[in-house]
N, C-alpha and C positions, 0 to 999 in steps of 0.2 A: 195350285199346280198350273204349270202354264202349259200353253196349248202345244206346242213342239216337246213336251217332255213324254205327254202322252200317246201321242202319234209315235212313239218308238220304241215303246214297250208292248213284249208280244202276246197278246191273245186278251189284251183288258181292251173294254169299251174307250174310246176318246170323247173328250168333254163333248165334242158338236153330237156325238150319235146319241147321248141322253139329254138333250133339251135342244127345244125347237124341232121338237121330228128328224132328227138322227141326220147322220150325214148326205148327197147327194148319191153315191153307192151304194149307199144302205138303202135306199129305196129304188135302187134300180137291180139291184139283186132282188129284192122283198117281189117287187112287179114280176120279173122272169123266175122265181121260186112260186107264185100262185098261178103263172101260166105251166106251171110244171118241169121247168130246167130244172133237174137233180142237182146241175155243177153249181148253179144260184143259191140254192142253199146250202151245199157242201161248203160255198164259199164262210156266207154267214154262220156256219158251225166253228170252222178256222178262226173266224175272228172273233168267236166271243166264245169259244169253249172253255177255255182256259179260267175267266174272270168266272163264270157259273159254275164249273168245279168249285172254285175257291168260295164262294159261295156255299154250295151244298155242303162241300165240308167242313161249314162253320156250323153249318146246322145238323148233320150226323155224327162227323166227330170221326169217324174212319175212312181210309181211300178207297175202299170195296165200298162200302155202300153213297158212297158220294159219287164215283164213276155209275152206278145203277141209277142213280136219283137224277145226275146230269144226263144219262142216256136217255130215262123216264124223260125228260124236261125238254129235250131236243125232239124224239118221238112226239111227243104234245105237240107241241109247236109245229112240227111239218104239218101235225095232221089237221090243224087250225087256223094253218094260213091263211086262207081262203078269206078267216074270218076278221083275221085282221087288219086292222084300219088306218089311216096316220091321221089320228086328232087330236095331232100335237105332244102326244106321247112317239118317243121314238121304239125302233126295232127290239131292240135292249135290253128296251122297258119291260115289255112283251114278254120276251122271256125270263126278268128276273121275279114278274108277277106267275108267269107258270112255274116257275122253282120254289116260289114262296109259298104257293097252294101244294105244289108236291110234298115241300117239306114237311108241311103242315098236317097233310092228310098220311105221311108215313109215320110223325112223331105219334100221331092218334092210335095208329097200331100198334107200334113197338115201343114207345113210351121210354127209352135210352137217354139217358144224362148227354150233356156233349162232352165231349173229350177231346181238349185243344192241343193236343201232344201234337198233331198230324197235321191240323192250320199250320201251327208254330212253323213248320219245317217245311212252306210250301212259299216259295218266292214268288213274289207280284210281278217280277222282270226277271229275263232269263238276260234280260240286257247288261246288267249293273252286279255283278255279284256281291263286290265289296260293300255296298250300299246295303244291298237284302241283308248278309251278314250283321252289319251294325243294326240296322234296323230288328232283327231275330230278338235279340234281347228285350227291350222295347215291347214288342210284340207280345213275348212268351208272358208277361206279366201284367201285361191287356187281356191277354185269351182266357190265362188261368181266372181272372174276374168276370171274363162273361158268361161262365154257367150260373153266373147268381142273377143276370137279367132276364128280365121277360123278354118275350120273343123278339115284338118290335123296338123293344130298345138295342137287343142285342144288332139286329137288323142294320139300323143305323147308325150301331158304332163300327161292327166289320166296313159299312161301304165310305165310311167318312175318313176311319182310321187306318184300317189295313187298306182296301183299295181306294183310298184315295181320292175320293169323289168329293163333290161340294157340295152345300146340302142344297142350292137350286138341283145339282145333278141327280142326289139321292131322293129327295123330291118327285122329280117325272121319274127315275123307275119303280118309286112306291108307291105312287099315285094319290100322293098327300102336298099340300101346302109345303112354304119350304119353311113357314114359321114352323107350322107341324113338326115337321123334319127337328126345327131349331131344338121346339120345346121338347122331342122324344130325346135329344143328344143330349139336353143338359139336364133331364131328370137321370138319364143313364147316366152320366157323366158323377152327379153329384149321390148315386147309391155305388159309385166304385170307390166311391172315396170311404 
């Protein structure tokens, strides 16, 4: 993916905000969001709501409970600000590691299959229609194979495949190697087949 295709699709992370400590805005928001500007992190909800929906609802499987789970995961996050740091991990990151504990600690209660009907029909660009379109098909026969992965594989196939990420990118927001990354893609990769 190159760096201007990303910059223009709305509400996904761009490559610079997940490695090397996210963009120069994104930490000038992150600053005036832990001195307490409400608009500083409204901003940062704006830009990365969208990519964390899509997200939770790879991991719920319904838009009700994936709109709960990204509210859950935003809520987190303000209330942790404080404690977050840039060591080298970008903004992003941050919060796709708080959606991955959320996910995690709701599959342990309610214990729900996923159900990829609802990914399926959630476009990564509100930019590109005819693209999403082609792309749907593709997609729906990816999604239907990942209720048969384990977590972190599925993981690393939504942020490589669906949104699009590199696995340096999937990398710093899952706070693993990008060999790591390599080898979670291609064991997933090789139990779809």
């Amino acid at each position: 993916m190159k760096q201007g295709d990303a910059d223009v699709v709305v509400g996904r992370a761009r490559p610079a905000d997940l490695v090397g400590g996210g963009s120069g805005t994104d930490g000038v928001l992150v600053r005036a969001a832990k001195s307490g500007d409400a608009s500083a992190f409204g901003e940062l909800y704006e830009r990365y709501r969208d990519a964390i929906y899509r997200y939770c609802l790879s991991r719920t499987g319904t838009a009700h409970d994936a709109e709960d789970l990204t509210s859950d995961v935003f809520v987190k996050a303000l209330h942790s600000i404080d404690r977050y740091q840039d060591r080298g991990l970008p903004f992003v990151a941050f919060l796709y590691r708080i959606a991955r504990n959320a996910a995690i600690d709701r599959s342990r209660t309610l214990k729900q299959p996923l159900s990829v009907d609802e990914l399926v029909t959630q476009p990564a660009s509100r930019q590109n229609v005819e693209a999403d379109a082609m792309l749907a098909v593709d997609r729906s026969i990816l999604l239907a194979a990942l209720t048969k992965l384990k977590t972190e594989h599925r993981d690393v196939i939504v942020m490589r495949f669906i949104e699009g990420y590199s696995a340096l990118e999937v990398a710093a927001a899952l706070g693993k190697t990008e060999g790591a990354v390599r080898t979670l893609q291609h064991r997933a990769l090789e139990r779809l087949r």
